[in-house]
N, C-alpha and C positions, 0 to 999 in steps of 0.2 A: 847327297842323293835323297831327293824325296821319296815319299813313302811310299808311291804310287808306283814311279820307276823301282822300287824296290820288290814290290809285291809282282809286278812284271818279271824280273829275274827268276823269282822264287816262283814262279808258275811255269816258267820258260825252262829252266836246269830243270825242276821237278818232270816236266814233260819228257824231255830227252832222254832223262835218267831212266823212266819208268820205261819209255821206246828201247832201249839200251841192254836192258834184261830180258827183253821182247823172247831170246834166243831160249833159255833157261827154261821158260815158262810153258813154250810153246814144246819144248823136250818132254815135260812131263805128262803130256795128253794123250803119247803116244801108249797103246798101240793104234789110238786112232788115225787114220789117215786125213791126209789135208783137206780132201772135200766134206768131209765129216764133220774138224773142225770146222772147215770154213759155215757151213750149214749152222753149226752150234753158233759161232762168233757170230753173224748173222742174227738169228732168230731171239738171242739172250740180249742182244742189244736192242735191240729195238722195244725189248718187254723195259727194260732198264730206262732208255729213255723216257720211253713212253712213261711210267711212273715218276720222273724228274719234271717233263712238261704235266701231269695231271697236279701236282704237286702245285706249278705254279699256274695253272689254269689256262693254257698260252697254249691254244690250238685254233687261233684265229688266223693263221696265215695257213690253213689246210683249204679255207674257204676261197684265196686270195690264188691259190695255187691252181686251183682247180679252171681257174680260170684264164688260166695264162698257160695254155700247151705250149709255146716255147717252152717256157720253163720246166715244166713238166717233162720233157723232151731230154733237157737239158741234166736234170735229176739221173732220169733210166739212165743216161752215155756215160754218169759221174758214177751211178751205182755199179756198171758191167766195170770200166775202171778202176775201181776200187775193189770191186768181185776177187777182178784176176791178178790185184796188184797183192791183195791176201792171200790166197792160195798158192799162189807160189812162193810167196815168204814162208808160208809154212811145210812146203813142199820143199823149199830149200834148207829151212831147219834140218829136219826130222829125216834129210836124207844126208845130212854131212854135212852141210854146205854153208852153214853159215858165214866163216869168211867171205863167200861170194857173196854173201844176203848185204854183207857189210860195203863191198866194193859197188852194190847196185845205189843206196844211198849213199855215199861216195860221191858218186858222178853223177848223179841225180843233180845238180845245182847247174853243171854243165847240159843238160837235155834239156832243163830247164829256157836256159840261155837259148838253146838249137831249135825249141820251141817256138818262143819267140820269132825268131826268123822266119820260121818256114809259115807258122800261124799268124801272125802279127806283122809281118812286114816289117819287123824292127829292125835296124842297123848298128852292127858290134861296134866296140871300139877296137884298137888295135890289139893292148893287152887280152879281151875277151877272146879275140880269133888266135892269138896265143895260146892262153889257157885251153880251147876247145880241140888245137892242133894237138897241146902235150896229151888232154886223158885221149885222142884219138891213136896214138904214137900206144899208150897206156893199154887201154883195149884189145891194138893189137899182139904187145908182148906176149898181155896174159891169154886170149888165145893162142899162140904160142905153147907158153905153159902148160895149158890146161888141155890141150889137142882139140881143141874144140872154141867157138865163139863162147863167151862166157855168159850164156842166154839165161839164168837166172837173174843174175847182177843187170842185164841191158832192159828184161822184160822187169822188174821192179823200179830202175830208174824214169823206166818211157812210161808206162799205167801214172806211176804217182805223180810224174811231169806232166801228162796228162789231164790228170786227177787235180792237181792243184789249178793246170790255167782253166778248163772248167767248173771250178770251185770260184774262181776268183770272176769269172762273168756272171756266174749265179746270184753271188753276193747276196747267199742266206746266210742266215747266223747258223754255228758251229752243232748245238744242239738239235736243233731244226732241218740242217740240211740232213744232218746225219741220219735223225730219225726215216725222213724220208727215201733216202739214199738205202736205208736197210728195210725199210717196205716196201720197196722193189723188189729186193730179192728174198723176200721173206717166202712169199707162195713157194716157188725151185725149191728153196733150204727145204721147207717144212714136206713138202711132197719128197724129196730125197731122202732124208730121214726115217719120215713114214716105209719109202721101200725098203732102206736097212732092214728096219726093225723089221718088215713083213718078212726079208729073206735070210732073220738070222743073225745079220752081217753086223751089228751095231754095238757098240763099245760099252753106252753110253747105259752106267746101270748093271753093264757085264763083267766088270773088270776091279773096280772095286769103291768105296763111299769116298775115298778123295779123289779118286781120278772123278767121277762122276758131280761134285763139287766144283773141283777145276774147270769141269766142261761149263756148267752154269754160271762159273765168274769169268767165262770167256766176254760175257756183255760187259760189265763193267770192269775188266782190262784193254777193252776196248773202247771204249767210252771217256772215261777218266781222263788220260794223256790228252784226249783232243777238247778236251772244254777247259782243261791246261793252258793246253797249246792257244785256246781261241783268247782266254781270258791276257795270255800273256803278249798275243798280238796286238790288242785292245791299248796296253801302254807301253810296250817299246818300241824305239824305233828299229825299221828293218833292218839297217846295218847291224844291230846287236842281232836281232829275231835270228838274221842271217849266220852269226858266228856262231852262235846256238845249235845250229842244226847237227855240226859236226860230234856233239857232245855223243849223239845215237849209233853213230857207225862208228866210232873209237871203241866204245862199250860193246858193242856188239862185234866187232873183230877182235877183241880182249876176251870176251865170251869161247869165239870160237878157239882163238891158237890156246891161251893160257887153263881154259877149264875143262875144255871139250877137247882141248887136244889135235884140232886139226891140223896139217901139216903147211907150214911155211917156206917151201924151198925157195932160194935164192933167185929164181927166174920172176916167180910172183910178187917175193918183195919187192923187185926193181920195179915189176908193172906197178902194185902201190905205190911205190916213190914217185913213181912220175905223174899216179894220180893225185897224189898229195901238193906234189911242185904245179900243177894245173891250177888245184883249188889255193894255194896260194898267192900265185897270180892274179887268180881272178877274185880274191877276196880284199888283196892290197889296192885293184882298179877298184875295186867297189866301196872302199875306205876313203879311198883317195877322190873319188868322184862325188861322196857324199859331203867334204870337208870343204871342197868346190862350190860345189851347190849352197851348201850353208855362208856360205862367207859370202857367196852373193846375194844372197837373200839378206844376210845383215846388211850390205851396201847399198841396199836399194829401199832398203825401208826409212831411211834419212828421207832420201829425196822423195818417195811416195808421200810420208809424213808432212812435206811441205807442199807439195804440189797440193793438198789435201786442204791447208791450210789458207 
């Protein structure tokens, strides 16, 4: 393995790992509430970035930006996305729930897929309409289960399915878009916060010198994982990028049952299992479709090479 694909792995597990304890971290903000955080996570990032790009003097695509309202367009739909794809992560934390937070990335790779179709016009394979029938079969268990739709887990998978095919017509860099994506919503955060503090209401400073700490390294717990995560896209290929992902909701459903204690009954395991046998499915078409693809690409590079010739 080169060193390059190496340093990929090791940016890519680093990323997941850190997404992974996501659950822990965001435990101990509390008694703040999730728009609060989310306000703080917001506002600390952007200060964060913004001293990474001053750093490297790299605020010439602000100029580039300004002048392409699409894209600009395109930023706000990514920022409200990723707004509410936060806040209910942490709204699903801090109220119990993180096994669901764990079941919404989960099935997230399926939205993904369902995305594609309904935006893109894309056409499944057979295994893919498989896999998307089992987490649908999956879904409805754990409703089921839960007596209720499992609207944490569904509203985190759709935001950040979302969130990425958005991110992915942008085709800003990870630093850059983020920056931007969080001076959107920096004005709301900073006027929200401002009313805390006018009515009282605010944690942040009240509570005690590590929770108040914590709240300002919300920027760079937020930041870090995804210039990981960008760095580690940069040299693998997506079928690893892909197996990868699973590293975050393993840890974070380990988070919830084994530390935090959340309850496992037998009805929700089954719903898990089936969303596990889904992403199985749809991970062996995806194996098996890339090993395709490559092999014809060897086979055709003979004949290209002489046609050439």
């Amino acid at each position: 393995m080169d060193t390059n694909l190496r340093r990929g792995y090791l940016y890519g597990i680093s990323a997941y790992v850190l997404w992974g304890f996501f659950p822990l971290y965001f435990k101990l903000l509390k008694p703040a509430g999730p728009v609060e955080i989310l306000a703080h996570r917001v506002v600390w990032s952007v200060l964060f970035i913004a001293a990474i790009l001053a750093v490297g003097r790299n605020w010439r695509f602000l100029a580039e930006l300004r002048r392409s309202p699409r894209t600009l367009a395109g930023v706000a739909l990514a920022a409200a996305l990723i707004g509410v794809n936060w806040a209910t992560y942490v709204y699903g934390v801090n109220s119990d729930r993180v096994v669901e937070t764990a079941l919404g990335y989960f099935i997230n790779p399926l939205v993904t897929v369902g995305l594609g179709v309904v935006v893109l016009s894309e056409r499944l394979r057979a295994a893919q309409w498989v896999a998307i029938g089992i987490g649908a079969t999956a879904v409805a268990v754990l409703t089921v289960d839960y007596g209720h739709i499992p609207y944490v887990a569904l509203t985190l998978a759709v935001t950040f399915g979302a969130y990425g095919l958005t991110k992915k017509r942008l085709g800003l860099p990870a630093a850059q878009g983020m920056f931007v994506e969080s001076a959107a919503l920096t004005l709301p955060s900073v006027g929200y916060l401002a009313w805390l503090g006018w009515q009282a209401q605010s944690s942040f400073g009240h509570v005690s010198a590590a929770h108040t700490v914590l709240l300002v390294l919300c920027g760079a717990v937020t930041a870090i994982p995804l210039m990981l995560f960008a760095s580690a896209a940069n040299r693998l290929p997506l079928i690893a990028l892909g197996l990868l992902q699973y590293i975050a909701p393993i840890l974070q459903l380990a988070c919830g049952v084994l530390i935090l204690h959340e309850p496992m009954p037998p009805a929700r395991l089954a719903g898990f299992g089936l969303v596990w046998l889904a992403l199985i499915v749809f991970t062996l078409d995806g194996v098996r479709r890339s090993r395709t693809t490559a092999r014809l690409t060897r086979r055709a590079e003979p004949l290209t090479a002489t046609s050439s010739a």
